[in-house]
N, C-alpha and C positions, 0 to 999 in steps of 0.2 A: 520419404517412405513410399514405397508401390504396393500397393493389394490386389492381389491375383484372384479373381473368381471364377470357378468350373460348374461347369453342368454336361448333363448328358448322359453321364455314367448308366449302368443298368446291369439286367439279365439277359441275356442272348443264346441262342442256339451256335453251334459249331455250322458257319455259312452266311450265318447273319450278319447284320450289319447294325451300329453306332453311329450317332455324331457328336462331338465331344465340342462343346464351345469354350473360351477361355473370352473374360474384357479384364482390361488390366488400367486402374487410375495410380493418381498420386503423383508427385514428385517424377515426373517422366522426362528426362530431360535430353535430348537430340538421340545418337542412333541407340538403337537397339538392336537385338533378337530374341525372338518370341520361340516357343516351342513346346515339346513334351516330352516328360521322362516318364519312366512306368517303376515299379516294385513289387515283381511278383511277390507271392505270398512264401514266407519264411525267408525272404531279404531283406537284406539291412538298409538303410538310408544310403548308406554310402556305396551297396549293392544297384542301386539304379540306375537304369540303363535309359542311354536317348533313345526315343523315336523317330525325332522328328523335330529342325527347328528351324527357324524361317529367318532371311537376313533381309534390309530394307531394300534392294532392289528388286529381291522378289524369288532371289536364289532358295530353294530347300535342299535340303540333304535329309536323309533317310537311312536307318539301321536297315542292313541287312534283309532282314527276317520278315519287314513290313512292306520291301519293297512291291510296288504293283499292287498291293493292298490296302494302303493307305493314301490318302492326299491331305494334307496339309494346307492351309490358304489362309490369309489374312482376310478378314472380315471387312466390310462398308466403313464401319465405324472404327476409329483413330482408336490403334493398340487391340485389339479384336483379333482373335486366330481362332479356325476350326479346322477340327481333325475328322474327316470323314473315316469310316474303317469298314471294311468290307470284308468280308471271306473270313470273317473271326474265327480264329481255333482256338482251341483250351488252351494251348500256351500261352496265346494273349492275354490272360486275366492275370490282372493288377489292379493296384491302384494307377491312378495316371496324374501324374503332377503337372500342372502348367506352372510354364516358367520365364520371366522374362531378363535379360542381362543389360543393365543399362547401368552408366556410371562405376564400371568395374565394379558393377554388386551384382549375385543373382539371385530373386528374388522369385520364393514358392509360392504356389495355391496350397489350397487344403487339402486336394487330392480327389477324386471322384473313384470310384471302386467297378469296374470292367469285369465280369464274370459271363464267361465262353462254357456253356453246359449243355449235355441234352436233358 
């Protein structure tokens, strides 16, 4: 089993900026990808969309909508990813799931809640 923990989440102005941390223990075993999903408000689970998610040599990919705005990195510490966010606009508010795919399972966080307001 993997347990995914978030922090960071918040209130922010439209401009502002977040950073979103994820560590990921347990049962970790060889490769992964780490990343993050969002679910704006009045979407479903299976309505959630990537952000953003990191492979082990270091490749990210990026939706669309965040490009130039976000960066993605893996952290110091073994299994670790943060999500810098910049330029936040109201669209961006969701929750933000961190996620990591290991052992052909994917395995969620709790979610942190992202709110872009003036």
């Amino acid at each position: 089993q993997v347990e995914l923990v978030e922090s960071g989440g918040g209130l922010v102005q439209p401009g502002g900026s977040l950073r979103l941390s994820c560590a990921a223990s347990g049962n970790i075993v060889g490769f992964n990808i780490m990343g993050w999903y969002r679910q704006p408000p009045g979407k479903t689970r299976e309505q959630r969309e990537l952000v953003a998610h990191i492979f082990p040599s270091g490749f990210t990919n990026y939706t669309d909508s965040v490009k130039g705005r976000f960066t993605l990195a893996r952290g110091n510490a073994k299994n670790t990813i943060s999500l810098q966010m910049n330029s936040l606009k109201p669209e961006d508010t969701a929750v933000y799931f961190c996620y990591m795919f290991n052992q052909l399972r994917n395995y969620w966080g709790q979610g942190t809640q992202v709110t872009v307001s003036p």
